[in-house]
TORKOL-4160 file (C-alpha; in steps of 0.2 Angstrom, whole numbers, padded with zeros to 4 digits, m for minus):
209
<pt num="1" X="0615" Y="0166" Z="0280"/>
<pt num="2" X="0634" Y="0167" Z="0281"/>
<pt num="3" X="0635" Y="0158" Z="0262"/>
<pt num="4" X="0621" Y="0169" Z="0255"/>
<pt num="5" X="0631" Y="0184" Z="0260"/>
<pt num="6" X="0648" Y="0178" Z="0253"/>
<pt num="7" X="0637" Y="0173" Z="0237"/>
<pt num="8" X="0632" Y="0193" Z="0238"/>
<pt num="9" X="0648" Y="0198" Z="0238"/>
<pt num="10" X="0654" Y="0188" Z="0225"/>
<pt num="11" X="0641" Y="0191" Z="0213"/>
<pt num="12" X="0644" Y="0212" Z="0216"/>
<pt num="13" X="0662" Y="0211" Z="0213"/>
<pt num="14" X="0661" Y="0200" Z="0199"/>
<pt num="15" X="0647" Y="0211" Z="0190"/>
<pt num="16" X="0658" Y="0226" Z="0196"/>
<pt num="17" X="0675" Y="0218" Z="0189"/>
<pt num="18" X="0665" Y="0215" Z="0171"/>
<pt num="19" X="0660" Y="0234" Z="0172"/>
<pt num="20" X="0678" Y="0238" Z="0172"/>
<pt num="21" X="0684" Y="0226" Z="0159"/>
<pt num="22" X="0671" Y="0231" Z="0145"/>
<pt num="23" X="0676" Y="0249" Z="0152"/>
<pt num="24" X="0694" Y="0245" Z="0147"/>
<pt num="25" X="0690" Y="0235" Z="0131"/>
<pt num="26" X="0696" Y="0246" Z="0116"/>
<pt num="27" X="0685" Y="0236" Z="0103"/>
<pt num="28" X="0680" Y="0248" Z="0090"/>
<pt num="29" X="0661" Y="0253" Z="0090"/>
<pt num="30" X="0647" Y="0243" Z="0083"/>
<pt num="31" X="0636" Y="0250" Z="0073"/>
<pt num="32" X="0618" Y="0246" Z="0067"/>
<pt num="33" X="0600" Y="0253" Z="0063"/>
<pt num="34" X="0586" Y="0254" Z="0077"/>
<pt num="35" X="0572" Y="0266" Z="0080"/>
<pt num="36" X="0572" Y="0278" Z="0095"/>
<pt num="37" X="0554" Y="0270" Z="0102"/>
<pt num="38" X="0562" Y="0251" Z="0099"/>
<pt num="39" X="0577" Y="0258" Z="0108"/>
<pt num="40" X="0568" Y="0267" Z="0122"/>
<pt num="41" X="0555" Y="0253" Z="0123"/>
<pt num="42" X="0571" Y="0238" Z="0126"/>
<pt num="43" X="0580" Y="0246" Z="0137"/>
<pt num="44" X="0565" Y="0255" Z="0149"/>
<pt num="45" X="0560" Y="0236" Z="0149"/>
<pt num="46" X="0576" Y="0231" Z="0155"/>
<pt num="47" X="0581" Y="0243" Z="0167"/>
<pt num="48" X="0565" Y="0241" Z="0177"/>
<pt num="49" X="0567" Y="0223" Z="0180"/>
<pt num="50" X="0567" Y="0217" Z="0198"/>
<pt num="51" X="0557" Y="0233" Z="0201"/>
<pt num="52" X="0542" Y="0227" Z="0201"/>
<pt num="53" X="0529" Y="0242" Z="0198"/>
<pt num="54" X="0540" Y="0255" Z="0192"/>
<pt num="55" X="0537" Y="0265" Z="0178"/>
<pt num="56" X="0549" Y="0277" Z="0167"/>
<pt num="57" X="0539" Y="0292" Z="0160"/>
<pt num="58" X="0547" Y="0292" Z="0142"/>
<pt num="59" X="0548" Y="0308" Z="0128"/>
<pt num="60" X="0556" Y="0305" Z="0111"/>
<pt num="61" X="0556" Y="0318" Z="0096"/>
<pt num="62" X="0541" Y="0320" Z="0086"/>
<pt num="63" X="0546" Y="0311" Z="0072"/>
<pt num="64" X="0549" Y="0291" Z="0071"/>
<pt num="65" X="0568" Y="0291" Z="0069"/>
<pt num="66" X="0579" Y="0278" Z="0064"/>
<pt num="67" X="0598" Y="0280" Z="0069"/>
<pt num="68" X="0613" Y="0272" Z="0065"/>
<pt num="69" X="0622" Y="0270" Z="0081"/>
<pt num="70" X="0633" Y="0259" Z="0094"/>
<pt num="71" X="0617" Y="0251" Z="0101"/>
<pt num="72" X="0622" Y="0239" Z="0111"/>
<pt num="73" X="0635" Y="0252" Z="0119"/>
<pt num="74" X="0621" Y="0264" Z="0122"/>
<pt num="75" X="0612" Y="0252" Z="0131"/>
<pt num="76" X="0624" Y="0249" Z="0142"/>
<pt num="77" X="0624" Y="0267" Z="0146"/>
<pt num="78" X="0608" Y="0270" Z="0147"/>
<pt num="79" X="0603" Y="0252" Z="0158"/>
<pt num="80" X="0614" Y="0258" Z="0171"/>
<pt num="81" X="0610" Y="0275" Z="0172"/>
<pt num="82" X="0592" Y="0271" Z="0174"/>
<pt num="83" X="0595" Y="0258" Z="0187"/>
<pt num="84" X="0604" Y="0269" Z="0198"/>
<pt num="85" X="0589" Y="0281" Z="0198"/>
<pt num="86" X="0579" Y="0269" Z="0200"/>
<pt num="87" X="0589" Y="0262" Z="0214"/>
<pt num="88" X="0591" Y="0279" Z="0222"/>
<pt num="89" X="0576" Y="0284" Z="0223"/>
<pt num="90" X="0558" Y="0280" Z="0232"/>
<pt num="91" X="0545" Y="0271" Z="0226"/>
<pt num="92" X="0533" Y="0282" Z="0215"/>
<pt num="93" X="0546" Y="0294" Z="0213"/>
<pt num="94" X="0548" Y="0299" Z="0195"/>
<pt num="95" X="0562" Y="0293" Z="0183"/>
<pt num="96" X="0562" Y="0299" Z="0166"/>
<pt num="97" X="0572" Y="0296" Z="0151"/>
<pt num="98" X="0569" Y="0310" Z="0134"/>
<pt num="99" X="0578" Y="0308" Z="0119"/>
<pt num="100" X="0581" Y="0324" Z="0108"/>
<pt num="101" X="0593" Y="0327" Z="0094"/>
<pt num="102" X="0604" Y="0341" Z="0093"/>
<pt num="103" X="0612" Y="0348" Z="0074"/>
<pt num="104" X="0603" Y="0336" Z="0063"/>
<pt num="105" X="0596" Y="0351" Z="0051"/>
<pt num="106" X="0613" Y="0357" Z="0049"/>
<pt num="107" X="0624" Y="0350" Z="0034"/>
<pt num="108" X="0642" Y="0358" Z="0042"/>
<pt num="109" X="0635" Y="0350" Z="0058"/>
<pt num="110" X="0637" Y="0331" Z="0063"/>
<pt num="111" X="0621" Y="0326" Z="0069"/>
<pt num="112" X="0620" Y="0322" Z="0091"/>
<pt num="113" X="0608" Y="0312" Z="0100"/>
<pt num="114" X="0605" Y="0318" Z="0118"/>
<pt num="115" X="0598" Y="0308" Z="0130"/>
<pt num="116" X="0592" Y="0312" Z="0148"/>
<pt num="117" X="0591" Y="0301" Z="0162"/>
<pt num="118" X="0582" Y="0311" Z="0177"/>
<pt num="119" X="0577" Y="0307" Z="0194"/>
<pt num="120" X="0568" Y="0316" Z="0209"/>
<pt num="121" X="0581" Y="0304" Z="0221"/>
<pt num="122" X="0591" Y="0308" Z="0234"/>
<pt num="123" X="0604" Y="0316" Z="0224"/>
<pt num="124" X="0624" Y="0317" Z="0225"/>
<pt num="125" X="0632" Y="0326" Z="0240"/>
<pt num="126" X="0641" Y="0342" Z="0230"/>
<pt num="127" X="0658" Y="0338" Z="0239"/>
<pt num="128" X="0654" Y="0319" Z="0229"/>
<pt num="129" X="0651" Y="0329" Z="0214"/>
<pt num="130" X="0670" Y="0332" Z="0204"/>
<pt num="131" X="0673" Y="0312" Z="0210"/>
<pt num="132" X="0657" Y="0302" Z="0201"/>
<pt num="133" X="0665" Y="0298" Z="0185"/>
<pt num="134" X="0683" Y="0290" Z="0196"/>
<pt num="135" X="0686" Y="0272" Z="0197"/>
<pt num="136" X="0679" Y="0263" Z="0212"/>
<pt num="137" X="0672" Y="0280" Z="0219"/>
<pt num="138" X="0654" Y="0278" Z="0224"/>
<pt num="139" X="0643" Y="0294" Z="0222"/>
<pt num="140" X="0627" Y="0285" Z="0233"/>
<pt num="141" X="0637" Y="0281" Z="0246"/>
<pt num="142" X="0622" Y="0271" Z="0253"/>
<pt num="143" X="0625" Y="0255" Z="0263"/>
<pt num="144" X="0608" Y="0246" Z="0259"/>
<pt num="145" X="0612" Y="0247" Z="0240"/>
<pt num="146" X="0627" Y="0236" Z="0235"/>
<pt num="147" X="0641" Y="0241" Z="0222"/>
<pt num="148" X="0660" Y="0244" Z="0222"/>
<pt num="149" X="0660" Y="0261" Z="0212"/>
<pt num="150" X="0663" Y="0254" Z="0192"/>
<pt num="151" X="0647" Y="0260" Z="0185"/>
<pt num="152" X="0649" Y="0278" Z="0182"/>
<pt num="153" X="0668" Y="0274" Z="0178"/>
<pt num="154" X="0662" Y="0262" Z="0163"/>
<pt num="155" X="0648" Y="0275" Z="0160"/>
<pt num="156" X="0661" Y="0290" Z="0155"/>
<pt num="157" X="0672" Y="0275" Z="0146"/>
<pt num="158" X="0660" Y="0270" Z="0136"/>
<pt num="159" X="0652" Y="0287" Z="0131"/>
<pt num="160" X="0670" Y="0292" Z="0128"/>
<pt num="161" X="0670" Y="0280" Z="0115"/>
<pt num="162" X="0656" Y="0284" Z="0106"/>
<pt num="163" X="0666" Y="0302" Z="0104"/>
<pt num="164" X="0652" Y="0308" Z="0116"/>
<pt num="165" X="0653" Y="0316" Z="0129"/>
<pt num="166" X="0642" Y="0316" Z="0147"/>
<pt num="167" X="0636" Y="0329" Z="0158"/>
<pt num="168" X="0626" Y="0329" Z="0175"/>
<pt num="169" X="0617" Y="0341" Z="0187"/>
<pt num="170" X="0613" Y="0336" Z="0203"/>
<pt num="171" X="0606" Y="0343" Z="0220"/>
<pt num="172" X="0606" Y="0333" Z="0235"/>
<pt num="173" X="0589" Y="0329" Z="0241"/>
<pt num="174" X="0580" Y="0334" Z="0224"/>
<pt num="175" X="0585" Y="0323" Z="0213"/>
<pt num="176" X="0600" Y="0320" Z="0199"/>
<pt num="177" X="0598" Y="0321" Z="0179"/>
<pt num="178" X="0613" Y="0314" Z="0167"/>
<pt num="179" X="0615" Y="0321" Z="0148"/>
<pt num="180" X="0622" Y="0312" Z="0136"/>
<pt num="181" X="0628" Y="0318" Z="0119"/>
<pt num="182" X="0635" Y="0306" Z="0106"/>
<pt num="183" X="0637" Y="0309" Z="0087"/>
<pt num="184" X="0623" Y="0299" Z="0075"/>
<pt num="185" X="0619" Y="0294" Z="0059"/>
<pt num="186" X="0601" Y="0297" Z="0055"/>
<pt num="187" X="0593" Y="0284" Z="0043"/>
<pt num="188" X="0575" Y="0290" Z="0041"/>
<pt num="189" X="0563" Y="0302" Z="0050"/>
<pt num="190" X="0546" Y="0303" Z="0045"/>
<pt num="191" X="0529" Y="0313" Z="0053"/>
<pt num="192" X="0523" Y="0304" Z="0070"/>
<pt num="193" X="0503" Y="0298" Z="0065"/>
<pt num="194" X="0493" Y="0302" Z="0077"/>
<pt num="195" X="0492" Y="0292" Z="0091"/>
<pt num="196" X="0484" Y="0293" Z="0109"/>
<pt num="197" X="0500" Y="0285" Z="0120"/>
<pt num="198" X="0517" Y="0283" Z="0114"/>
<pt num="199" X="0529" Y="0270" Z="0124"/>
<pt num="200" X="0514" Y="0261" Z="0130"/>
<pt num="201" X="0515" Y="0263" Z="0148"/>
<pt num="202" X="0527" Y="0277" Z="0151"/>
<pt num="203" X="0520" Y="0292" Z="0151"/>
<pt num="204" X="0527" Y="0306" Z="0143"/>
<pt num="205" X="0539" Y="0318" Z="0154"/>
<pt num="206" X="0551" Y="0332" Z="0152"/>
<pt num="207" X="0567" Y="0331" Z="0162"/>
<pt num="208" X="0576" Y="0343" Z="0155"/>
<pt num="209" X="0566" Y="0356" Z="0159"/>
């Protein structure tokens, strides 16, 4: 039991000392092409991994997109926001992830993808709140769920990078939702057709509202 625990232990801070790294590394972005329901439908798949019966209710635009973006940076970004509120909240509560974009009709604009991560968790105390984003702070402060506080850190990084930016509003007890806003490329964006379900299993949501 003793060696399992030490195992534990190592395997947290090692995940939490990559966090910092790859918040740390300066390497310019990478950008490629991906649809917004590929995109939604790899990383809900990922994220709910090793949660066995969870489902994240999903809502993208209403037309297909295709983006040119830092994929695997948004990923990253998005995976660990939608673990934590998975991780931080009950079983059959809801987690939702939408996708919207912001500017796109405008040529004087640059064109934003927004994406919100929402919970109906336990939320962050509001003396936590100006403190989430800091190094090795931990905003769940919950001593069944293990971590040493470089997630959010490498969060802001990495949206930082992207020249995005990343907002949050959170009320103890009713749940937490994360915005994020980064500048896009669009590619292409055609007229849904009609179709019964989108994202499979997920159902759709609204968590910005």
């Amino acid at each position: 039991r003793m060696k399992k625990g030490v195992r534990d232990i190592s395997t947290i801070l090692d995940r939490g000392i990559k966090l910092l790294n790859d918040a740390e590394d300066e390497t310019l972005p990478f950008i490629t092409e991906i649809s917004l329901e590929t995109f939604a439908r790899e990383i809900t798949t990922s994220a709910t991994q090793g949660f066995e019966g969870r489902v994240i209710q999903v809502e993208l635009p209403q037309n297909t997109i295709i983006a040119r973006m830092d994929v695997a940076s948004l990923r990253s970004v998005a995976e660990h926001l939608l673990s934590n509120a998975l991780k931080f909240s009950t079983t059959g509560a809801m987690v939702a992830l939408k996708f919207a974009l912001r500017d796109c009709d405008d040529p004087a604009e640059q064109c934003h993808l927004v994406m919100y991560v929402r919970d109906r968790g336990i939320g962050i105390p509001e003396d936590d709140q100006p403190f989430i984003f800091e190094r090795f702070y931990r905003a769940y402060d919950q001593p069944n769920v293990p971590g040493i506080g470089a997630g959010l850190y490498h969060v802001k990084r990495l949206v930082e990078r992207l020249d995005g930016r990343i907002e949050f509003y959170s009320r103890l007890g009713e749940g937490t939702e994360f915005v994020i806003i980064v500048p896009v490329e669009i590619v292409s964006s055609e007229p849904l057709e009609p179709h019964p379900k989108r994202g499979g299993s997920n159902a759709p949501a609204s968590p910005s509202e």
